[in-house]
C-alpha positions as CSV (number, residue, x, y, z in Angstrom):
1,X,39.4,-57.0,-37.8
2,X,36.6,-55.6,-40.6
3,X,37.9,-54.9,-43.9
4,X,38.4,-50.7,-43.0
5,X,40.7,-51.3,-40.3
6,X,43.1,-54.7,-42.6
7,X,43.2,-51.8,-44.8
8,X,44.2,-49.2,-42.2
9,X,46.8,-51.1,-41.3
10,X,48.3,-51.9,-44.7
11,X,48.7,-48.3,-45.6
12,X,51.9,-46.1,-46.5
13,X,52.9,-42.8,-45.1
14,X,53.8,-41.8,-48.6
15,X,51.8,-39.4,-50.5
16,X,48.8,-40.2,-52.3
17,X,44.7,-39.9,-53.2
18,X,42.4,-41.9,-51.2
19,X,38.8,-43.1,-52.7
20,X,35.7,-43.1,-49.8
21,X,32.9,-45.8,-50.9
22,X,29.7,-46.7,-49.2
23,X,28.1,-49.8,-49.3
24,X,26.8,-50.0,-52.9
25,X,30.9,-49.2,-53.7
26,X,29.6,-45.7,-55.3
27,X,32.7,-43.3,-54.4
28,X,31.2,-40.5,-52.2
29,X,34.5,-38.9,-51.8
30,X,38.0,-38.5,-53.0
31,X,40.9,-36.7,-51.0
32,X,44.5,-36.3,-51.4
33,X,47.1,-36.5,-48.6
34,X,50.6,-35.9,-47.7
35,X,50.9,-39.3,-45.5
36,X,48.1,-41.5,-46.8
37,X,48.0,-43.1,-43.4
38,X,47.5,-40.5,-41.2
39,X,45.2,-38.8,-43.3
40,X,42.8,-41.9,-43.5
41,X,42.8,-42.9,-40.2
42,X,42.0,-39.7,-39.1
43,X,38.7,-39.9,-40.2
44,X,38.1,-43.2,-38.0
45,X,40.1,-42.4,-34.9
46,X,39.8,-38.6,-34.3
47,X,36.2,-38.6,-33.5
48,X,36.2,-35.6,-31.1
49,X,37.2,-33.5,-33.8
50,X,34.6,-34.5,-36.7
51,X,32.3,-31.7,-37.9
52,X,28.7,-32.6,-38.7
53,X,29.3,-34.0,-42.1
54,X,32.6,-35.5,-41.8
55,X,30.3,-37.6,-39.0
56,X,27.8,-38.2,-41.6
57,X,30.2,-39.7,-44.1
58,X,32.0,-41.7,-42.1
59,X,29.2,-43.3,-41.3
60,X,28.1,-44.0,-45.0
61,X,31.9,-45.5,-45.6
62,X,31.6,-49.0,-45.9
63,X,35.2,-49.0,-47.6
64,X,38.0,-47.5,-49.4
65,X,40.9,-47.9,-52.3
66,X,44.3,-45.7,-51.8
67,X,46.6,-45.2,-54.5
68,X,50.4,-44.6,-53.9
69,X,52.3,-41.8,-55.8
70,X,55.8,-40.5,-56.1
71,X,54.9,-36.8,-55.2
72,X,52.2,-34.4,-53.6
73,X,52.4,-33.2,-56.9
74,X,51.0,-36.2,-58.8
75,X,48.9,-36.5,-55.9
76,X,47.3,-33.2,-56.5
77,X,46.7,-33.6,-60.2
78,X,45.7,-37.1,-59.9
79,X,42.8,-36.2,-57.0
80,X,41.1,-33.3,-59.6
81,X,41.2,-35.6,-62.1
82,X,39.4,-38.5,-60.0
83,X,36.7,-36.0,-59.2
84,X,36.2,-34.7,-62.4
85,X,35.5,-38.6,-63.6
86,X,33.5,-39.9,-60.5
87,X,31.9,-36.6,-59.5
88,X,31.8,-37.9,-55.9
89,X,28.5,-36.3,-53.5
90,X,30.6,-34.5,-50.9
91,X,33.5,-33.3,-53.0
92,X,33.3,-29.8,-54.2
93,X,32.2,-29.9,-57.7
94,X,32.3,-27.1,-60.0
95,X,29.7,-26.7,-62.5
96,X,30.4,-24.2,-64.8
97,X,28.8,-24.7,-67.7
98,X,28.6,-21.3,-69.9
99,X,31.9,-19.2,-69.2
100,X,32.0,-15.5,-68.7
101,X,33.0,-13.6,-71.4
102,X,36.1,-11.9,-72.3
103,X,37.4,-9.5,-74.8
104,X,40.5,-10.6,-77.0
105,X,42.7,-8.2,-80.0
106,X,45.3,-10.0,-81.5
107,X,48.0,-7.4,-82.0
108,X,49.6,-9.2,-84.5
109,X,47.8,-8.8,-87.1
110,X,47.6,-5.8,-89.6
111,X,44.9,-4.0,-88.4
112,X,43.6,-5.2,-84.8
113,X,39.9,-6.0,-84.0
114,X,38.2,-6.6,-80.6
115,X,36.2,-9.9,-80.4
116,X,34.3,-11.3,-77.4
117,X,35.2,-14.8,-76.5
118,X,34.1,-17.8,-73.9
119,X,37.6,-19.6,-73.6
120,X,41.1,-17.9,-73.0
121,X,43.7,-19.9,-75.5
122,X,47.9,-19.2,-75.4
123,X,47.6,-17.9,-78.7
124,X,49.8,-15.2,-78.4
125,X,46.9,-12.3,-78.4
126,X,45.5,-10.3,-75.2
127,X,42.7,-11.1,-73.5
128,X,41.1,-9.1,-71.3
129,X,38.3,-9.8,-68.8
130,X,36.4,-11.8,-67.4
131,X,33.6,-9.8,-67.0
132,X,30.7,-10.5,-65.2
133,X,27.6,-10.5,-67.1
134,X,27.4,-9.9,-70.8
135,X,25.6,-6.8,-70.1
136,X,28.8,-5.0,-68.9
137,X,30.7,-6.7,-71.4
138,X,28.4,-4.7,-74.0
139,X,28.7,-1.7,-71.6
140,X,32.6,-1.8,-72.1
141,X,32.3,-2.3,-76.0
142,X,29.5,0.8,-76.2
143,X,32.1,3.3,-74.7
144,X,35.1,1.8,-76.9
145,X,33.0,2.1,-80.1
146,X,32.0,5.6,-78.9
147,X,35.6,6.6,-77.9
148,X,38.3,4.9,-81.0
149,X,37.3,3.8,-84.1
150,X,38.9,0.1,-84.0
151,X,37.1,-1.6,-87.4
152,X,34.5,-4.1,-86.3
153,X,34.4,-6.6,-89.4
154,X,34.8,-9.9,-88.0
155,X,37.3,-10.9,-90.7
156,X,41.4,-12.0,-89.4
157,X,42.7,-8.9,-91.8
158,X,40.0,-5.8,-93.5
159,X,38.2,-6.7,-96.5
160,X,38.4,-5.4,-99.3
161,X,35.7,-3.1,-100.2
162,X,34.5,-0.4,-102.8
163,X,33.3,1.8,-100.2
164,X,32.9,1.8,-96.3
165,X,30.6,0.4,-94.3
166,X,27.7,2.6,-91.9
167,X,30.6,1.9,-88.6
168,X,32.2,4.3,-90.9
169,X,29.8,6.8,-91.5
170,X,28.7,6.7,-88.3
171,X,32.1,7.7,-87.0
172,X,32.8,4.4,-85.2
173,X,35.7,3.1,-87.9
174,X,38.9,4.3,-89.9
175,X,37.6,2.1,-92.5
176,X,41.3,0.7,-93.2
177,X,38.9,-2.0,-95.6
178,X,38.8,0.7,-98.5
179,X,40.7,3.5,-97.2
180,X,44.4,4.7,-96.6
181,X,45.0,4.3,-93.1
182,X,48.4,4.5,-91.5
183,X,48.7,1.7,-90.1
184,X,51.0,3.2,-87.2
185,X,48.2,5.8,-86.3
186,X,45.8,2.6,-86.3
187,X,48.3,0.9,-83.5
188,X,48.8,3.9,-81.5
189,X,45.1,4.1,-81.0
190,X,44.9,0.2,-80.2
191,X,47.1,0.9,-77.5
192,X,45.5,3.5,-76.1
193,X,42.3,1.0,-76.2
194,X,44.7,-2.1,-74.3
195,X,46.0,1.2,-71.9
196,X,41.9,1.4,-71.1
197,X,41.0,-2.3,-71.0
198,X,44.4,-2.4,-68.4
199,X,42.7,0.0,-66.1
200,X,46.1,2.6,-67.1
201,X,43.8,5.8,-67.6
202,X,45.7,7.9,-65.5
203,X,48.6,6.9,-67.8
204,X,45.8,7.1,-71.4
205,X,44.2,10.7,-69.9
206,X,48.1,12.1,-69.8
207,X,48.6,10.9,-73.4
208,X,45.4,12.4,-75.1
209,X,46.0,15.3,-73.1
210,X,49.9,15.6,-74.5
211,X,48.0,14.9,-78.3
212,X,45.4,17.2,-77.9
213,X,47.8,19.8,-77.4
214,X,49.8,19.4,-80.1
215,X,47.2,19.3,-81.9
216,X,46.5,22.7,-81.4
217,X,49.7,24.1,-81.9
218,X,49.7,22.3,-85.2
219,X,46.5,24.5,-85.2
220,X,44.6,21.1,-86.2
221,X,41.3,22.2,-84.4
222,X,39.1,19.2,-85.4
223,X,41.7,16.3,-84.2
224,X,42.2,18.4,-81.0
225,X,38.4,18.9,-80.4
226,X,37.8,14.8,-81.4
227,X,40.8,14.2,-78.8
228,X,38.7,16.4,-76.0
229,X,36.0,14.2,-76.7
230,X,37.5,11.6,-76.1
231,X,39.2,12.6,-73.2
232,X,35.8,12.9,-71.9
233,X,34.3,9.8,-72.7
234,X,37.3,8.5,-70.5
235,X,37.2,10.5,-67.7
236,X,33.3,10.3,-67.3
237,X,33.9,6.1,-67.6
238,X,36.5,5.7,-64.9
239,X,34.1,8.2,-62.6
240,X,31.4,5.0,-62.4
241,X,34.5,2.6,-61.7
242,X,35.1,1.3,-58.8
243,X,39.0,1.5,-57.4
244,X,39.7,-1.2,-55.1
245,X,43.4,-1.4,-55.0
246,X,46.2,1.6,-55.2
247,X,48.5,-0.3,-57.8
248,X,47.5,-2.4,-61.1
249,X,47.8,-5.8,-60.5
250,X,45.2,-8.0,-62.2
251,X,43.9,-10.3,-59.0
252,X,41.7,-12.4,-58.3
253,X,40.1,-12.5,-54.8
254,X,38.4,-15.4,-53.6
255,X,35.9,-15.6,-50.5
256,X,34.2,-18.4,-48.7
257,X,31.2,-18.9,-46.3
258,X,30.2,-22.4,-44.6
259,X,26.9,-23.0,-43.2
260,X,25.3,-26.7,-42.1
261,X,22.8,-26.3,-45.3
262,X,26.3,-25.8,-47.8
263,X,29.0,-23.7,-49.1
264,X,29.7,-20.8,-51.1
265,X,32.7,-19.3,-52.7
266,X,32.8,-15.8,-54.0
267,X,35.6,-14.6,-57.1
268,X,36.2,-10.9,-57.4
269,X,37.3,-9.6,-60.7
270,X,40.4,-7.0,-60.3
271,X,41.7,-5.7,-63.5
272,X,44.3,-3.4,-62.9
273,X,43.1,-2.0,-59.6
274,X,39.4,-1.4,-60.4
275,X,36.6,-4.4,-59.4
276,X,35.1,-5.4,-62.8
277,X,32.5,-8.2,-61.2
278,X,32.3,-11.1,-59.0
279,X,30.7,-14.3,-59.8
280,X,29.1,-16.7,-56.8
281,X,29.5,-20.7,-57.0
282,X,26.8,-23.0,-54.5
283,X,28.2,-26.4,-53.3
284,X,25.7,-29.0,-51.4
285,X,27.1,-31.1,-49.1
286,X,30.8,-30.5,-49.0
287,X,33.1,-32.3,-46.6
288,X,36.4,-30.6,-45.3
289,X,37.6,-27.5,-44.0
290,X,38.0,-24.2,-45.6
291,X,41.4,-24.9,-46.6
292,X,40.2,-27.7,-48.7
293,X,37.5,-26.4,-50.1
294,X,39.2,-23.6,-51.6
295,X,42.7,-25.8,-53.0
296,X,39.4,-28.4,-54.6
297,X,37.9,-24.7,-56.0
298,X,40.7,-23.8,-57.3
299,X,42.4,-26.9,-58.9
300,X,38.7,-27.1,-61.0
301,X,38.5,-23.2,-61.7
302,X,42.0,-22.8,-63.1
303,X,41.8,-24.8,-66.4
304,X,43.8,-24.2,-69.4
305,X,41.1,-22.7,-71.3
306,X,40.5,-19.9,-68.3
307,X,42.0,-16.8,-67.9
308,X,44.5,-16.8,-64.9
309,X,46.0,-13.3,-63.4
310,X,48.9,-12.3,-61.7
311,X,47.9,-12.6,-58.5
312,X,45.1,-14.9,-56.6
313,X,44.2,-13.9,-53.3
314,X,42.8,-16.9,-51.0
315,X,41.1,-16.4,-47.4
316,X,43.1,-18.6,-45.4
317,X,46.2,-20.7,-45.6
318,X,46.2,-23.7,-47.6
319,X,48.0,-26.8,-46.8
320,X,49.9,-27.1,-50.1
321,X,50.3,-23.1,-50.6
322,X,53.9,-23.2,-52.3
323,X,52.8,-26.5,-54.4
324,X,49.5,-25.0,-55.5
325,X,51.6,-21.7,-56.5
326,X,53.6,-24.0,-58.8
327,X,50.8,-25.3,-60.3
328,X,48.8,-22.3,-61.0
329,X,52.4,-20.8,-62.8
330,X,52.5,-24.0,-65.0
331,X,49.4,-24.0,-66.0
332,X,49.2,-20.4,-67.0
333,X,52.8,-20.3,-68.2
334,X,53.9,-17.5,-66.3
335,X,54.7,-16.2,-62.9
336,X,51.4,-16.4,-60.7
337,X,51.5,-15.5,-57.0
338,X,49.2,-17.3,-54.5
339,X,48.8,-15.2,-51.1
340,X,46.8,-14.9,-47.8
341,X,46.3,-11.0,-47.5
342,X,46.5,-10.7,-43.3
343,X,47.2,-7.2,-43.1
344,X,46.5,-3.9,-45.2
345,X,44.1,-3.0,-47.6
346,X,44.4,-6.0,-49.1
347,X,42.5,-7.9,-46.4
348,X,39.5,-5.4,-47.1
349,X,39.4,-7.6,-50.6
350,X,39.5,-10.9,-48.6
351,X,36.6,-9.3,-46.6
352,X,34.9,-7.8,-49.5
353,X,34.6,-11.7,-51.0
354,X,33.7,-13.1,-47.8
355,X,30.6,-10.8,-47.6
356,X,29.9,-11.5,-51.6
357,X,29.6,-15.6,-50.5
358,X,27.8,-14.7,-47.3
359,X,25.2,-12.8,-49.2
360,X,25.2,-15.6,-52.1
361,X,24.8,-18.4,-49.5
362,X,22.0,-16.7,-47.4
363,X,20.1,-16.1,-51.0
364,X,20.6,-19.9,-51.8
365,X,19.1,-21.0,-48.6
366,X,16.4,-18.5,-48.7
367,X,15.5,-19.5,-52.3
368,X,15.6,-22.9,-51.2
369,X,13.4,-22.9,-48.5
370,X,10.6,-20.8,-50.6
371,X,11.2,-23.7,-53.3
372,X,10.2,-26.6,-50.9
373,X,7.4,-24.7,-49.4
374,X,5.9,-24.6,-52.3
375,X,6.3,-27.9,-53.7
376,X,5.6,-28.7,-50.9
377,X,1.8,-27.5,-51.5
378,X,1.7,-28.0,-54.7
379,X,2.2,-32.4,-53.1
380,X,-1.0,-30.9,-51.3
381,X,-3.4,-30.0,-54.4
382,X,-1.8,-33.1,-56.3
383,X,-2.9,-35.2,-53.6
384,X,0.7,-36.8,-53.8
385,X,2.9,-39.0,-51.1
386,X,5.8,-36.9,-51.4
387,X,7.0,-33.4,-52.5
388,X,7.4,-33.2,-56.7
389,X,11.4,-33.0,-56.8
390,X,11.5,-33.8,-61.0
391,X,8.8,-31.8,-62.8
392,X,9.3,-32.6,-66.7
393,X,6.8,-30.4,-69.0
394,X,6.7,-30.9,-73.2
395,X,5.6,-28.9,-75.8
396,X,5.1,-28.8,-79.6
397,X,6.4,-26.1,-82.2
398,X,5.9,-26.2,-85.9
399,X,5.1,-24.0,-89.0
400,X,2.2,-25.2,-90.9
401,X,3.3,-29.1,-89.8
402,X,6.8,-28.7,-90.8
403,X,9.8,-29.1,-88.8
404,X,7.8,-29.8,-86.1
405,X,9.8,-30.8,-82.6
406,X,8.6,-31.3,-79.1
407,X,10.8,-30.0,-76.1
408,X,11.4,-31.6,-72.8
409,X,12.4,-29.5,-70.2
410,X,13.0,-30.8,-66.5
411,X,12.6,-28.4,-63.4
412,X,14.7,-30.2,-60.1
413,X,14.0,-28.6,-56.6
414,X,11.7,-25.8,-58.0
415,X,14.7,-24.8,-60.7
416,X,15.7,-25.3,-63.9
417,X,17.8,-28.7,-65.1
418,X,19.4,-27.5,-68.0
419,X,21.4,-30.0,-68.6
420,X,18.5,-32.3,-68.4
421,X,16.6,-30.4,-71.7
422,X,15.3,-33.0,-74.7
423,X,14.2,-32.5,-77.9
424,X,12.6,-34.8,-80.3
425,X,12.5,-34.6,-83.8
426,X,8.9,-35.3,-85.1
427,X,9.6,-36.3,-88.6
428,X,7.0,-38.6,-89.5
429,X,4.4,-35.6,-89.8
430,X,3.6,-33.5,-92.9
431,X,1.0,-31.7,-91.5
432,X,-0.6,-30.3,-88.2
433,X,-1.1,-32.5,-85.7
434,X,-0.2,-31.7,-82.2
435,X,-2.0,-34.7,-80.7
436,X,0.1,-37.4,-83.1
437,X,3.4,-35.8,-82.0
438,X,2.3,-35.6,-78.6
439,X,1.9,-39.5,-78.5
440,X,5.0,-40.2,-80.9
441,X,7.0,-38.3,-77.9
442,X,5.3,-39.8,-75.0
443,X,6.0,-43.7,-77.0
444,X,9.6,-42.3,-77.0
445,X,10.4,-40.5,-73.9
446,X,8.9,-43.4,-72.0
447,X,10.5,-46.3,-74.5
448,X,11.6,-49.1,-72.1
449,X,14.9,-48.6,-73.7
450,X,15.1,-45.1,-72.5
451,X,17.0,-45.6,-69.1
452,X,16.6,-42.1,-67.8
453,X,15.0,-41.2,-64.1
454,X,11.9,-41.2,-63.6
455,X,9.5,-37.6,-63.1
456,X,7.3,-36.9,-60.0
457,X,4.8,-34.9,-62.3
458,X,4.7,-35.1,-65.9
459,X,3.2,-31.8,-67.1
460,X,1.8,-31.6,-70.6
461,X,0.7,-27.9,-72.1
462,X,-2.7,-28.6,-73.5
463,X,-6.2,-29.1,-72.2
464,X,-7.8,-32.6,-71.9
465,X,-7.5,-33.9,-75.0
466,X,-3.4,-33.5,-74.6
467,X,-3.9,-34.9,-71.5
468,X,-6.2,-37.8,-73.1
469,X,-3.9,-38.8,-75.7
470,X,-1.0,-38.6,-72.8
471,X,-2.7,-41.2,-70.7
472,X,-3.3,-43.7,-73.1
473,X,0.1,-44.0,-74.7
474,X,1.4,-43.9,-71.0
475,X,-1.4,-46.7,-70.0
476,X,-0.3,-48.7,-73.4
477,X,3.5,-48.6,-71.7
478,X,2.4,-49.6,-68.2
479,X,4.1,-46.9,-66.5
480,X,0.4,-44.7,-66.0
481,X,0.5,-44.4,-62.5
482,X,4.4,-44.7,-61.4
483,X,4.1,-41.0,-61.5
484,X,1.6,-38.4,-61.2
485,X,0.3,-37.0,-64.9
486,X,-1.7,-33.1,-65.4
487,X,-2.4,-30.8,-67.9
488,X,-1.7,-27.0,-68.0
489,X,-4.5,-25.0,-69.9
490,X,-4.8,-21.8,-70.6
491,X,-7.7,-19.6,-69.5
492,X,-10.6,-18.8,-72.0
493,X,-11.0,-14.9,-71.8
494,X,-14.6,-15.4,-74.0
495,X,-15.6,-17.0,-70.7
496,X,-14.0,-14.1,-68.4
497,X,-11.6,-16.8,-66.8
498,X,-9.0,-15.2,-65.2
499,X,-6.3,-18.0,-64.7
500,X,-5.0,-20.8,-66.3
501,X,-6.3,-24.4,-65.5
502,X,-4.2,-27.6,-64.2
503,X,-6.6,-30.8,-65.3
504,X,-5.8,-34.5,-64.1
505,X,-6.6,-37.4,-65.5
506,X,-10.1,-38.8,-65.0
507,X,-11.0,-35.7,-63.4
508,X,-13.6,-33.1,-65.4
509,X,-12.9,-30.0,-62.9
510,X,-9.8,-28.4,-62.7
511,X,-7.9,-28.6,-59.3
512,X,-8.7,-25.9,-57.1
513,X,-5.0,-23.6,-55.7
514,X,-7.3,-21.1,-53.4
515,X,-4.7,-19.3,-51.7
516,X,-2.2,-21.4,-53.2
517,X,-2.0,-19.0,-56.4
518,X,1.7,-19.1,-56.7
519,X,1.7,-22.6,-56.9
520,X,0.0,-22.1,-60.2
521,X,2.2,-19.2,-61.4
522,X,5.2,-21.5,-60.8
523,X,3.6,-24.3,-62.6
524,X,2.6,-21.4,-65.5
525,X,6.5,-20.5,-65.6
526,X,7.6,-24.1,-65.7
527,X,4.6,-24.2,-68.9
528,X,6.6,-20.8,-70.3
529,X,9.7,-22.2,-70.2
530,X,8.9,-25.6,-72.2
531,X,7.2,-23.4,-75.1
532,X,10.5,-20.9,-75.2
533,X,12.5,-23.7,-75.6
534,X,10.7,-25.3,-78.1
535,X,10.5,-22.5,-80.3
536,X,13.7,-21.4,-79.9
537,X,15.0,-24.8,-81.4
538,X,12.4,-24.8,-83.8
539,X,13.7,-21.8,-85.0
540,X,17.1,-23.0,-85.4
541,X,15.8,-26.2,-87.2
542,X,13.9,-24.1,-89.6
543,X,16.9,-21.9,-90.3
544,X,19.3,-24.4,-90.6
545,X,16.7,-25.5,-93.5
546,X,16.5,-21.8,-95.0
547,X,20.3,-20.9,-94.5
548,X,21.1,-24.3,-97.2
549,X,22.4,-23.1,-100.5
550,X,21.7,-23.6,-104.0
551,X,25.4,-24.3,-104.1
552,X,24.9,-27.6,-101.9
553,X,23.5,-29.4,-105.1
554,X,26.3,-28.9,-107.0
555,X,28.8,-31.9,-107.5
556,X,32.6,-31.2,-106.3
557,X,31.5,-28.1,-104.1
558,X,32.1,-28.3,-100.6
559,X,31.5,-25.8,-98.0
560,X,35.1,-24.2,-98.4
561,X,34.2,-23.5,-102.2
562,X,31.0,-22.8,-101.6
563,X,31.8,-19.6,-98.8
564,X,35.2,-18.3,-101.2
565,X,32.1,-18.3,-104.4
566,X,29.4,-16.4,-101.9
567,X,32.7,-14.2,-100.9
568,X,33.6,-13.2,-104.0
569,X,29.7,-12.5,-106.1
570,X,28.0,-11.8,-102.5
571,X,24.9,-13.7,-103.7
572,X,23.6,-16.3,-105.3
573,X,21.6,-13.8,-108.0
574,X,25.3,-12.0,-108.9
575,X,27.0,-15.6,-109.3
576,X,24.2,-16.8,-111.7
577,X,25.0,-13.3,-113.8
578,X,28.7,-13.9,-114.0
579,X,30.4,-15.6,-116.9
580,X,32.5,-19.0,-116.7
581,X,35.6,-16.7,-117.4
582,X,34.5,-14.6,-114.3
583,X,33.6,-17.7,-112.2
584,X,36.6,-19.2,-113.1
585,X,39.1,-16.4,-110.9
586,X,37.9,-17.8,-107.6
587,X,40.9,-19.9,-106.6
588,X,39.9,-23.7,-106.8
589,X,37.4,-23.0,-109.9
590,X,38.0,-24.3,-113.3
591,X,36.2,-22.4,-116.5
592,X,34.5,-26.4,-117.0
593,X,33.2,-26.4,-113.2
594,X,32.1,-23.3,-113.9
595,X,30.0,-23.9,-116.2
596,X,28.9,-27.2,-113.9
597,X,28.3,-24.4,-111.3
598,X,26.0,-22.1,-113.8
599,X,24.0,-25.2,-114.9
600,X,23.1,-26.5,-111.9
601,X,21.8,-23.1,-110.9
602,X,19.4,-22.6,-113.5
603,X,18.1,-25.9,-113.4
């Protein structure tokens, strides 16, 4: 008997996760199962019934582990947690990296604010969201500034100031930071703005209409005529909405669509019966059935730091429908249903998502394809022996020598690697000189001791002598040659050139593109994109360098002393004014450290 089928036999019918190796013993895939034996030798015995890729993995298994648990419960927890550690090739793995953002006011406080957030917390304040883009986030704030005058100072409670700031003059606060504002009036109107984040303006129009006309009696023409304005604002902001469903129920709606080049899944946004977005997610390679798919989806979407609604609405039936139901109300710590819409409107939803990971999944293969065509030709002009898959590109950025950094930014399959991005601190120069940090980053990006993968085309921004300088450091290392090494240079309008030129080494012409010309604008964009990001993080170093204090050189003040001092004079010029005495009523500060402070500021 091979080793597969001792260990077939050996196995329990309890419940438990199961671990697919192939012959190097990387884990390609990790599944849960009610009866651990049945679900395993499933994949070995049922061979009429295999789809495409649960052929291909089988045939890649060269092994497997199975470990026995109590419950389908701790089966289900322990299975996303596996994945999440061995991020195994044919498992769905979600790669969310930068979260849509949410609004949050924390009615608890004094006077409420509006905030935009990343992560949902059970901090006892309401969140509202996501939405889909921060575009329509600001879209949402730009009509709530417009409509109530919620302060915007980013402080827990108001400041306190001797006068207002311009939200004030400009009509968009109360300014409850220097003036009397009833703090009664204030909540009213914050409920009127949850009311309108809830998706309840049928409910908000009936109240401003019940104000306004009391108003009017009262004979208080302005209020009344600011209420009508408001009313407005409303009324023309739920005319662009989109009304999906006939009650208000926060929902989320999730879609799939399976084709043999990968998956998509699709999550519509419903916040209190109007669609506020959808967001698509791309999975290569994914093994298992719809069913699957959508319980791995969801056991990685869910986490405790995302927002999780009343209702999620799924496109088929899931294996473990009442146990995934339990864990979605545990984890949000409250009642959450889990349903499979078959008949009604709500099926249009189900429908509506579908098409939204249809669309995403026939964009993604389209993309795709355009991608390896033309890396495909740009293997051509390189002269390569296989497509470029890993394009890394570096630039330098610097002010007059200072702070200079280099950026390495990695595209993979035509697209960015973000993840991938490098930067290098180039301290060892005072002064300009691109081609010194050039080979400082070259001796360090390919440092033996650096075990990171190795690029198909290394593109350096600069003409020949970048290019020069490039070769020999890479020549000195003994890796010139493992991997094909140009030069992007731009084109010399004095001479009437009208494009940038790519230069190789040992070569004195530029390649020639022809009819290849996007080949060059993607090689320009992947050129672009190096330079942003090295500015933008040379930017950040150099303010990190201006935004230091004279404060820091001052023994026994730390940052929290430091921000109450800045608090309190608002500069650095008004605290070197001040007396010791005056110094001395910021809480922590002694009359003798203030005189320490004073001192060491006019030294």
């Amino acid at each position: 008997m091979s080793e597969i089928e001792k260990k077939l036999a050996t196995l329990s019918n309890g419940p438990g996760v199961y671990l697919m190796k192939d012959e190097s013993g990387e884990i390609i895939y990790v599944g849960k199962a009610r009866s651990l034996k049945k679900r395993v030798s499933s994949y070995f015995l049922e061979k009429a019934n295999r789809d495409l890729k649960t052929g291909i993995l089988v045939k890649k298994i060269a092994s497997f582990d199975a470990i026995l648990v109590t419950t389908e419960k701790e089966a289900l927890i322990l299975e996303a947690n596996l994945i999440r550690k061995h991020k195994p090739r044919y498992n769905i793995l979600l790669k969310d990296g930068k979260r849509f953002p949410s609004l949050r006011i924390d009615v608890r406080t004094s006077y409420p604010r509006l905030e935009v957030v990343r992560k949902v917390k059970k901090d006892g304040a309401i969140y509202f969201g996501p939405f889909s883009s921060a575009g329509k986030l600001r879209s949402t704030l730009k009509i709530i500034n417009k409509t109530f005058q919620l302060r915007k100072c980013k402080q827990k409670e108001p400041p306190k100031r001797n006068r207002p700031c311009l939200n004030y003059q400009m009509g968009q606060c109360l300014g409850p930071c220097c003036l009397p504002v009833d703090r009664d009036e204030y909540l009213d109107m914050v409920n009127e703005v949850i009311l309108f984040l809830k998706g309840r303006t049928n409910d908000l129009l009936q109240k401003i209409k019940e104000q306004m006309a009391a108003a009017s009696e009262r004979q208080e023409y302005e209020l009344a005529a600011r209420l009508r304005d408001r009313m407005f604002a409303i009324q023309a902001t739920v005319e662009k909405q989109a009304a999906v469903t006939t009650d208000f129920v926060d929902r989320d709606v999730i879609g799939i669509d399976r084709e043999p080049e990968g998956s998509a899944i699709s999550v519509l946004y419903v916040r209190g019966g109007f669609l506020l977005g959808s967001r698509n997610y791309n999975f290569d390679e994914v093994l298992g059935t719809d069913s699957e798919s959508i319980q791995a989806f969801l056991r990685q979407y869910y986490d405790k730091d995302r927002f999780i609604p009343d209702e999620v609405f799924v496109p088929c039936q899931l294996e473990n429908m009442e146990l995934m139901e339990q864990w979605l109300t545990e984890t949000a710590e409250k009642r959450v249903v889990l349903h499979w819409p078959q008949r009604g409107e709500k099926t249009r939803l189900i429908e509506m998502a579908n098409e939204n990971a249809h669309e995403a999944l026939k964009d993604r293969i389209s993309s795709e394809n355009v991608f390896k065509s033309l890396l495909e030709r740009l293997q051509k002009r390189l002269r390569m022996d296989r497509p470029p898959r890993r394009i890394e590109c570096f630039d330098i950025s610097h002010t007059g020598g200072n702070q200079t950094v280099a950026s390495m930014i990695v595209f993979e399959d035509g697209k960015e690697a973000k993840s991938e991005y490098r930067t290098f601190n180039i301290d060892s120069l005072d002064h300009p000189d691109d081609y010194a940090a050039m080979h400082e980053v070259m001796a360090r990006r390919f440092s033996p001791d650096k075990d990171w993968p190795t690029p198909d085309v290394l593109l350096i921004d600069g003409g020949k002598g970048q290019l020069s300088i490039t070769a020999s450091v890479l020549d000195g290392l003994g890796v010139m040659g493992a991997f094909e090494v140009i030069s992007i240079a731009k084109k010399d309008e004095a001479k009437k050139e009208t494009m940038d030129k790519i230069y190789r080494p040992g070569q004195a012409n530029p390649v020639v593109f022809g009819r290849d010309g996007d080949v060059l604008l993607f090689l320009q964009r992947v050129r672009d994109e190096a330079h942003r990001f090295a500015i933008t993080t040379h930017r950040k170093k150099r303010a990190k360098t201006i935004r230091k204090s004279a404060l820091d050189s001052v023994p026994g003040i730390g940052e929290k002393r430091k921000k109450a001092l800045l608090r309190h004079f608002g500069s650095i010029k008004r605290l070197k004014e001040a007396s010791p005495e005056d110094i001395a009523q910021v809480p922590g500060i002694s009359v003798k450290r203030a005189q320490e402070i004073l001192e060491a500021l006019d030294a």
